[in-house]
N, C-alpha and C positions, 0 to 999 in steps of 0.2 A: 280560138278563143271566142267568147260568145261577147255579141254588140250590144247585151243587155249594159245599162247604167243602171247601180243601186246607191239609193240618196238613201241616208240615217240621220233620222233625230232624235236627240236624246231628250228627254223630256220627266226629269224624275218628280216630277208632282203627279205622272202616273203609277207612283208606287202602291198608292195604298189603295187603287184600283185594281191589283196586278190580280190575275186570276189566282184559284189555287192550285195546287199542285199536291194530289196525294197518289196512296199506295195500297192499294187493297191487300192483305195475306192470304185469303185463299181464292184470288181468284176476283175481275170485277163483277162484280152484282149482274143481277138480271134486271135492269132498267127499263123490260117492256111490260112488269109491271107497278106496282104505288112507288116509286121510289123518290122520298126529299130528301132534302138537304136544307140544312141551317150552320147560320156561323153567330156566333157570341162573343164580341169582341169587348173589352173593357181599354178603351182608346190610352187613359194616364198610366196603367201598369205595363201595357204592351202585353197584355193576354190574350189568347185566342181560342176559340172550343170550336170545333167543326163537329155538327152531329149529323149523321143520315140513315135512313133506316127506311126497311123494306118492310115487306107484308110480314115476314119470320126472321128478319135478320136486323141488329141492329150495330151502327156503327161509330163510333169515338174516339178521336184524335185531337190533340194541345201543344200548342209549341210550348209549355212550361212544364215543369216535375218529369215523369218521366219521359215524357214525347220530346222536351226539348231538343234544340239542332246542336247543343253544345260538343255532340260528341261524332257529329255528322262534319266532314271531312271535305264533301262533293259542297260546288256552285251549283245553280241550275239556273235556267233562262228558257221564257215559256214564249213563243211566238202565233201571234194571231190572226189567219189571211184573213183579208177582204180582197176575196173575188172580184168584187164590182166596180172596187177602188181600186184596184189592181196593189193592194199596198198591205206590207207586216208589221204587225206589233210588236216588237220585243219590249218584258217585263225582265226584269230581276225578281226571282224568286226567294226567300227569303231561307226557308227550307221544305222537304218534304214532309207534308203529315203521313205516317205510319197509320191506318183507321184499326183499330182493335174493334172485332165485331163479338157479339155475343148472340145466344138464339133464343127467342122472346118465352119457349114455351119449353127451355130447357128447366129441369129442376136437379137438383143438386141431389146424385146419390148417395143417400149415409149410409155408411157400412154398419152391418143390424153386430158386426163382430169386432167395435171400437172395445177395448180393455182398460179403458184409463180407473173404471173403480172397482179390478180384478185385482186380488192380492196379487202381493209376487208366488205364494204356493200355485194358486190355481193357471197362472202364467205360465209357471214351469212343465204343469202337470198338462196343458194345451199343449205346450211346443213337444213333448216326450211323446204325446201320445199320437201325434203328427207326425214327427221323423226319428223319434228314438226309435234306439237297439231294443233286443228281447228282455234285455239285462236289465234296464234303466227304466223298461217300463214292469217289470217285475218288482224294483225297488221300490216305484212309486204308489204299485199296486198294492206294496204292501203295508206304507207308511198310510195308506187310507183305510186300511183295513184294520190296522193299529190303533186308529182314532176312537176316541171313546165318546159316545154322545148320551147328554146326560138323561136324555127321553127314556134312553133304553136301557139305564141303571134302575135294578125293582129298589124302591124305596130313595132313590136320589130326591124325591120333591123334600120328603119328609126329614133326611139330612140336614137339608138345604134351609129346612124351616128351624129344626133346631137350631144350628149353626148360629143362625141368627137371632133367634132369642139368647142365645147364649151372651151373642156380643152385646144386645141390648141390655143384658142384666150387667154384666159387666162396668159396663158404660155409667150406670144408674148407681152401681157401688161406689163407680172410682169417682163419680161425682158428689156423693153424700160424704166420700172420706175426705175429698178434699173442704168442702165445706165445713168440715168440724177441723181442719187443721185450719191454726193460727197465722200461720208461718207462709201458706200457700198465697202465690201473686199469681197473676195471667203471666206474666215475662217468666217466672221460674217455672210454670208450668210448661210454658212453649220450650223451653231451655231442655224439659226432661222430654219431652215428648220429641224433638229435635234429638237427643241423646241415644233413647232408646231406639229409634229407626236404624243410627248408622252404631248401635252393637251388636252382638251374635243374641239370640235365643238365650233372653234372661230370665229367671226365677226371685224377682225382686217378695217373695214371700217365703223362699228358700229357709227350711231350719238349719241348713251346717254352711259352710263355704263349699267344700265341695257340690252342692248340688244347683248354685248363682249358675255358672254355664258347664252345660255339658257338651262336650264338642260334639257327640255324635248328632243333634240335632242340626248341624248346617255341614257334617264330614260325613255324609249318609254312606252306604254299604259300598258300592260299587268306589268312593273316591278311598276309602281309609283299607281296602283290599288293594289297590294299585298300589297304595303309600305301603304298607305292610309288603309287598313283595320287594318295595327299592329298598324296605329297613333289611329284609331278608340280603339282597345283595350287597347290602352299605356294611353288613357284618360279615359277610364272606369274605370282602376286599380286608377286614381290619383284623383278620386272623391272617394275614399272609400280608401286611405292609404295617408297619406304626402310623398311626394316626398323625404324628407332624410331620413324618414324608408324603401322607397321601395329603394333605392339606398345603403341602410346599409344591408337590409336583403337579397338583391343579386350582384352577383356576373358582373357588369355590365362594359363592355368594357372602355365605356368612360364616367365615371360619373362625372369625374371634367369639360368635353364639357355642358354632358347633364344636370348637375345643374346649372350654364353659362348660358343657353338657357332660361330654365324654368324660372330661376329666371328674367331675363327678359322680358318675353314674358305675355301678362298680359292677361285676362280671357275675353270672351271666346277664347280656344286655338287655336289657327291656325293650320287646320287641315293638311295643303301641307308644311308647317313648319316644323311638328313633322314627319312628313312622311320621311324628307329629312336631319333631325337631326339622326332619326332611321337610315336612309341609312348610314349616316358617321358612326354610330357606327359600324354599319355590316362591315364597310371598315376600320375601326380599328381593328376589328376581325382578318381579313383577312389577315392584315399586319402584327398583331403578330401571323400568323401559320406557322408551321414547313414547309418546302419543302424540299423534292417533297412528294405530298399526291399522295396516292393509293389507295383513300376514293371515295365513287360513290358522285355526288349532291346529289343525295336524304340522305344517312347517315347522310352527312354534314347540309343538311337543317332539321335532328332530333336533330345531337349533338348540333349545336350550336345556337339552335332554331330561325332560319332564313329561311323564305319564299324561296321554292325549286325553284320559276321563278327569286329571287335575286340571289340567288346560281348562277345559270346557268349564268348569266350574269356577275356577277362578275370573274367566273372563264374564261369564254370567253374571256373576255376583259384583264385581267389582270393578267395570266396564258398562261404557253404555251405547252397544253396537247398532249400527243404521246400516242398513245393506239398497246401493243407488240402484237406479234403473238398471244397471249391465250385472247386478245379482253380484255384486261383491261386498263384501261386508268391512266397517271399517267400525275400530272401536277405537274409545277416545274414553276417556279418564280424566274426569272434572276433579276440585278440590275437594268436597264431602265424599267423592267414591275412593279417593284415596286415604282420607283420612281414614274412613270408614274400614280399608284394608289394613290399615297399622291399628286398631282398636280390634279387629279379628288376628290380628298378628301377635300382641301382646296378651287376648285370651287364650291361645295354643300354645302361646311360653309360658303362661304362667301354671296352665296346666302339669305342660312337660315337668316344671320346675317346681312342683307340687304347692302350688299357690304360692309360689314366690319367685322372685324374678332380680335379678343383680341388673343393674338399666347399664353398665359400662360395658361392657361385652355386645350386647343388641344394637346400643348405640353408637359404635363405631362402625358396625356392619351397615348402618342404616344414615349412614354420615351426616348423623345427628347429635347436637349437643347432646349429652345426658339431661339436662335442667328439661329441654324440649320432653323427650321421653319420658318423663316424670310425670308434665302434664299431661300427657295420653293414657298413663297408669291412673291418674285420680278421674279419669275422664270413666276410664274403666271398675270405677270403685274402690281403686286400692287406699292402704295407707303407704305412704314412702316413710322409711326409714333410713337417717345417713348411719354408713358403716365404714370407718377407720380402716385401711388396710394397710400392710407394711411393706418394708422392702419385697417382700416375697410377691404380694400381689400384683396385680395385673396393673402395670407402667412402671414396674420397676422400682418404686419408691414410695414413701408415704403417703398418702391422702388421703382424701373423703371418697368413698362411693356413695351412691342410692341403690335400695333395696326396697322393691314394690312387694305391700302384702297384702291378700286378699281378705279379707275378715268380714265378721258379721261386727254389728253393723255395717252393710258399703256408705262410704267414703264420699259421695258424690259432691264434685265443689259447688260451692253456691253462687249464687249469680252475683256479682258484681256491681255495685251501685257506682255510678260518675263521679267523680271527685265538680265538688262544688264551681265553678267559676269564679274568678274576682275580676 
């Protein structure tokens, strides 16, 4: 054993002399050459900043935010010889500074290929043409090729210009007509102007009833050829089953419309009839599904076996789809786009139904009062008519129906003034 004697004093009013203690990360500095050091200390908060910095490198450490020792585990104790006094210092160290350096003449590289104001198409069409198949970049090649650019239509300026004189004239009639009418307010204006957005393609100048809506302007070719092919199959089915066993054995949207129809409609069956009966029901579908779906069209035209070019169109029209950063689309169905699809729902039955419409049949399928129903037919310009029905009718027993009818003049309700206050 060794004859040395070691004497200790403890002496903590050497603490706040106590050296420091840090930790370089890559490495200690070269200190043969400019190399200082600074400390910044704010005495009442107990914060500390230790800065040092080289000719290219520079360095920064805090016992507070994230340098703090809150999550450091180790004591440490620093000792000091003096050779001459043959004697050590031991400090309590309080913790290690970690020094985070930076390099004085780094500059920060932006990538010249950030996409944050790149659609999602042109997104798509980067990553395809970077690791897509042959397939996928054929499809893409070809949806660009499809594109129509209106530079290179002969005469699209002059379209363009018409078009727009047209609406300006427009504009200037419907303005001089409203001025000479008595009757006209800004509230009952906005009330029609509100109206007419969420109904199909009106003819409010129409000479007959039949020509107020005609479906083919918003059921364009390719959607009222699907519907026509399911009328074609919905009449093969009803030549080889009766219509209240095919109605009992499935599960069908609106089967108190579509036994209503049939049961009036007399043989042979009217093929654009059944076509646009089939349409209401897919729109009775529609109106009872959950929102917001995260379902593709295609899914939806398997689950709910409904032609994938009515899907699409339906959810266009009466859906208001957002598709997030990961390219999925999700559509979601406010109050005016559904209203807006029971006002397109009730001009397809009324069609079917040759301008006329019985509302107790629709509105059970639509598990709606009739009274509600009523109001979406004057919405639609009809007149309602109550009609008496007997034991025979529809519930079995006497009572009142409604019966919506299209007629010239439309029907449009008027605005509604506030009941006074007292």
């Amino acid at each position: 054993m060794s004859k040395r004697t070691v004497e200790l004093l403890h002496e903590p009013t050497d603490a706040a002399s106590a050296p420091l203690l840090v930790s370089f990360r890559g490495g200690p500095p070269l200190t043969s050459t400019s190399f200082h050091c600074q400390v910044y200390e704010h005495a009442a908060k107990k914060k500390r900043i230790v800065v040092a910095d080289t000719e290219k490198v520079t360095f920064q450490a805090a016992n507070f935010g994230h340098g703090n020792a809150s999550s450091d585990l180790s004591s440490y104790a620093v000792g000091i010889v003096d050779k001459e006094a043959g004697t050590v210092q031991l400090f309590n160290v309080d913790q290690l500074y970690v020094m985070q350096q930076s390099v004085k003449s780094f500059r920060e590289n932006i990538d010249d290929n950030i996409q944050d104001t790149v659609s999602f198409a042109e997104r798509q069409k980067n990553l395809v043409d970077a690791f897509g198949s042959k397939a996928s970049k054929r499809i893409v090649r070809s949806r660009e090729e499809n594109k129509i650019n209106i530079d290179n239509v002969r005469g699209a300026l002059s379209i363009t210009q018409t078009f727009s004189e047209k609406v300006a004239e427009n504009t200037e009639l419907l303005a001089a007509k409203r001025a000479k009418d008595p009757k006209y307010t800004s509230d009952g204006g906005a009330m029609d102007e509100t109206r007419l957005a969420m109904l199909p393609p009106i003819d409010l100048d129409a000479l007959t009833p039949e020509d107020v809506y005609v479906v083919s302007k918003f059921l364009h070719g390719d959607v009222m050829e699907s519907l026509l092919m399911k009328a074609d199959e919905f009449i093969s089915v009803l030549s080889t089953c009766a219509l209240a066993d095919f109605l009992s054995q499935n599960e069908v949207a609106a089967a108190n419309y579509i036994s209503q129809v049939m049961t009036s409609m007399g043989k042979p069956y009217d093929r654009d009839n059944i076509a646009l009966m089939l349409y209401v029901m897919y729109l009775i579908q529609f109106f009872h599904a959950r929102y917001p779906m995260q379902v593709s069209p295609a899914s939806l035209s398997e689950d709910m076996n409904v032609p994938f070019v009515v899907v699409k169109q339906i959810l266009d029209t009466f859906t208001d789809p957002t598709v997030n950063d990961y390219g999925k689309t999700t559509y979601t169905q406010s109050k005016v786009l559904k209203d807006k699809l029971l006002l397109h729902l009730l001009v397809v039955a009324l069609t079917v139904g040759n301008l006329s419409l019985d509302v107790a049949p629709l509105a059970a399928d639509l598990k709606r009062h009739p009274s509600n129903i009523t109001g979406y037919t004057k919405q639609v310009g009809c007149r309602v008519d109550k009609v008496k029905t007997d034991a025979s009718g529809l519930g079995g027993k006497k009572s009142e129906s409604y019966r919506a009818i299209l007629t010239l003049p439309l029907q449009f309700p008027s605005l509604k003034k506030g009941a006074s206050r007292r």
